[in-house]
C-alpha positions, 0 to 999 in steps of 0.5 A, spaced: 521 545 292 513 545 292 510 553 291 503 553 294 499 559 292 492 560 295 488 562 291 481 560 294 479 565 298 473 570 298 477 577 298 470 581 301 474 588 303 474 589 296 467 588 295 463 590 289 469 588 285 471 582 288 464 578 289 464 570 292 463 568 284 469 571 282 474 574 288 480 579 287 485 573 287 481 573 279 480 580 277 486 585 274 487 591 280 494 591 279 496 595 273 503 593 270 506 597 265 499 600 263 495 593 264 491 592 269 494 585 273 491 579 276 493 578 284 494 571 282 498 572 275 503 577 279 504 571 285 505 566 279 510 570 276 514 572 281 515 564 284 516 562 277 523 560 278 523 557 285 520 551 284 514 547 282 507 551 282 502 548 285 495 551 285 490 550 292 484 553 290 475 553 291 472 547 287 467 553 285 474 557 282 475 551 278 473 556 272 478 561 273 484 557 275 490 557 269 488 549 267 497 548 266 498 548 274 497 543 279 492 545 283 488 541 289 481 544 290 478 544 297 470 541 297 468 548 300 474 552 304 475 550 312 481 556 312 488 555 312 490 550 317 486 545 313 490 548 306 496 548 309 496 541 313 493 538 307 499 541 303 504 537 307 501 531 307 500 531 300 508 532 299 511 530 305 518 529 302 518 536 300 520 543 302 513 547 302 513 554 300 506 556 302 504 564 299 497 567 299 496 569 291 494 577 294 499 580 296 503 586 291 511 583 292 514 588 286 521 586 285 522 578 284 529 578 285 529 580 292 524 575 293 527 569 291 533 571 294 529 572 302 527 565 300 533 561 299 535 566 305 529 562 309 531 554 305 537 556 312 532 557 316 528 551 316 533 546 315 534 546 323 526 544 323 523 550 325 517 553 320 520 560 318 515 566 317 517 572 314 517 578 317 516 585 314 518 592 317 512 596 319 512 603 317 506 606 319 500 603 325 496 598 321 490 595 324 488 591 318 495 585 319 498 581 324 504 582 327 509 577 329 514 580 336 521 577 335 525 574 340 532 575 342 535 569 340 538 569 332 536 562 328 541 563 321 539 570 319 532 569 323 530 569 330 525 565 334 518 569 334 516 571 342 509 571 339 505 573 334 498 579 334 492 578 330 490 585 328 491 590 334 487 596 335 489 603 333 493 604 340 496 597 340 500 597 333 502 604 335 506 602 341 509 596 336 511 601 331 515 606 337 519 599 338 517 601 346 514 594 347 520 590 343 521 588 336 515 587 331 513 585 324 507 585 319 505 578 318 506 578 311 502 570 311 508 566 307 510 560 310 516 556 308 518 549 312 519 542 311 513 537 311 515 533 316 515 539 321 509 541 319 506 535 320 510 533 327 507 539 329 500 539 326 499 531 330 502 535 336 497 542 337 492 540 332 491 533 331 484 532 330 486 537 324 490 532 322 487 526 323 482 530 319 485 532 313 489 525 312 482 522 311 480 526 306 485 525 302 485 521 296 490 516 293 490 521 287 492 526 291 485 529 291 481 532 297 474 528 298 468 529 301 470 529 308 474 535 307 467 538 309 468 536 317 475 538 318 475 544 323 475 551 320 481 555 324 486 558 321 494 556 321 496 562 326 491 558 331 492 552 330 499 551 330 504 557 329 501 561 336 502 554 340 509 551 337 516 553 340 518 551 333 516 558 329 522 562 326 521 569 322 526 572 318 525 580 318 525 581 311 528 589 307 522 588 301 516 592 299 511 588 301 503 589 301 497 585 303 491 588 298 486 587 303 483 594 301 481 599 296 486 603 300 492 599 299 489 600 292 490 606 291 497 606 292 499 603 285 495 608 281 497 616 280 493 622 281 490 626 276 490 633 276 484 633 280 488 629 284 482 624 283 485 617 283 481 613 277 481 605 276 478 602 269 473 607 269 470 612 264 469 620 263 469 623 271 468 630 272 470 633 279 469 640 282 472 643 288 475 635 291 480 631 293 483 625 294 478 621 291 478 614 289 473 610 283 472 604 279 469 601 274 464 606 272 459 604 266 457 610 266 460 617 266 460 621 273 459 628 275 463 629 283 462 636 287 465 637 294 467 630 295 473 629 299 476 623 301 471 618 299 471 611 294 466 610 289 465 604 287 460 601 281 459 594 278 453 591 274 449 589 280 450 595 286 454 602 287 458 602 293 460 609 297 464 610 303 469 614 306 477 611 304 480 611 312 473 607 312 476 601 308 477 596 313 470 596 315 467 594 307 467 586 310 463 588 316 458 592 313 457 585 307 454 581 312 447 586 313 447 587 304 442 582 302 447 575 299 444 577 292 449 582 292 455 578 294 
């Protein structure tokens, strides 16, 4: 089996931190038995036993990516449509596992074993998705609604929804509207479904990323014409051929300095610290900050992130979190 991690993209909800030259993906965030971790060091290690390990990255990344994988770098990124069809065509007598490089899975074992799980799945020729028990109304995932019909261990999916509002993900959570799961973005399948589907629902997508393969198996320059939409678009909202399996794991998608901080311990003023320096607190709560230069002095303040890098300092309040990627696009690009 071929493990593709993508590890090229942007990470902005974690902006300051993660900027366009160096995003999460790179940075340590996770801290592992006191040590600061990188996103993409943890999903190497936890695919490390499944099969060969394949990087897809940025070109501009090139610098930052362990020069011991295979790795294909993309021109420029045309999202992930593009990334996981070139993945396919490149191996095309492979099962392809396909694993976003900033999502936290903690226990390895379970992983692994979910995975052998979905090898089942996909040998009937469905794509198998992997679907996560939701426990609270997050706005900031997609969901996948299940189907009745059961596929070894999976069912086939109903339909999938990209990042409901507030209302919407509560009435999937009641389970009053049928069965739902987080999206949790990994994919596994057999390259020649995945290409079967791609000539079917995308086929300019396709005829594209063939063209921009090399007989090195690099990707050249007329991978910049390749449509940008992402998979869940291109082909996994349109083919009839999508499973999920419902997965019992510990699952998370660190797409915010909330999702952050669930993996930090509160001091004693309930202030939550990530690699910073001496912060004196009075009279608050529930506050988070980062990458301090300088020490901090903090009154009255509740529920709020603060933070610092070189470049700019960055303050908002936590329940605010999704909406960091929002508020870039008015920030001069210098800051970025």
């Amino acid at each position: 089996m071929k493990c593709i991690i993508l590890c090229g993209g942007n990470g902005t909800r974690l902006w300051p931190a993660s900027t366009k030259n160096k995003p999460k993906q790179f940075i340590p965030l996770i801290s592992v038995d006191g040590d600061l971790t990188t996103l993409l060091d943890l999903t190497i290690q936890r695919v490390s036993d499944l099969g060969e390990i394949i990087l897809l990255s940025n070109e501009k990344f090139k610098h930052l990516i362990p020069d011991i994988y295979t790795t294909i770098l993309e021109p420029n990124g045309r999202d992930t449509a593009a990334a996981v069809i070139s993945a396919a065509l490149l191996y095309k007598s492979e099962n392809i596992l396909i694993i976003p490089s900033d999502h936290h899975i903690p226990d390895k074992n379970n992983f692994k074993t979910i995975i052998e799980q979905g090898l089942k799945i996909i040998q009937n020729g469905y794509i198998c998705t992997f679907g996560i028990n939701p426990t609270y109304p997050e706005t900031g995932f997609g969901y996948i609604k299940l189907s009745d019909l059961s596929i070894s261990g999976g069912y086939l999916v109903d339909k999938f929804t990209e990042k409901p509002d507030f209302q919407t993900a509560k009435s999937y959570i009641s389970g009053t509207v049928g069965k739902y799961n987080w999206n949790s973005g990994i994919l596994l399948f057999r390259a020649i479904d995945m290409i079967e589907e791609a000539m079917k629902y995308c086929p300019d997508i396709y005829q594209s990323c063939l063209d921009s393969i090399n007989s090195d198996k690099s990707l050249n320059i007329n991978y910049l014409n390749i449509r940008s939409q992402s998979i869940d678009y291109a082909i996994l909202e349109k083919s009839k051929k999508i499973a999920v399996l419902p997965c019992n794991i510990i699952w998370d998608d660190i797409g915010s300095w909330n999702a952050v901080n669930k993996y930090y311990s509160p001091d004693d003023d309930d202030l939550i610290n990530i690699d910073s320096k001496d912060c004196l607190t009075f009279r608050t709560m529930s506050n988070s900050i980062s990458s301090f230069k300088k020490p901090l002095v903090m009154y009255g303040c509740d529920n709020l992130a603060y933070i610092e890098t070189d470049n700019i300092t960055l303050i908002f309040p936590l329940h605010k979190s999704q909406d960091i990627k929002k508020i870039l696009k008015n920030i001069p690009e210098y800051y970025h």
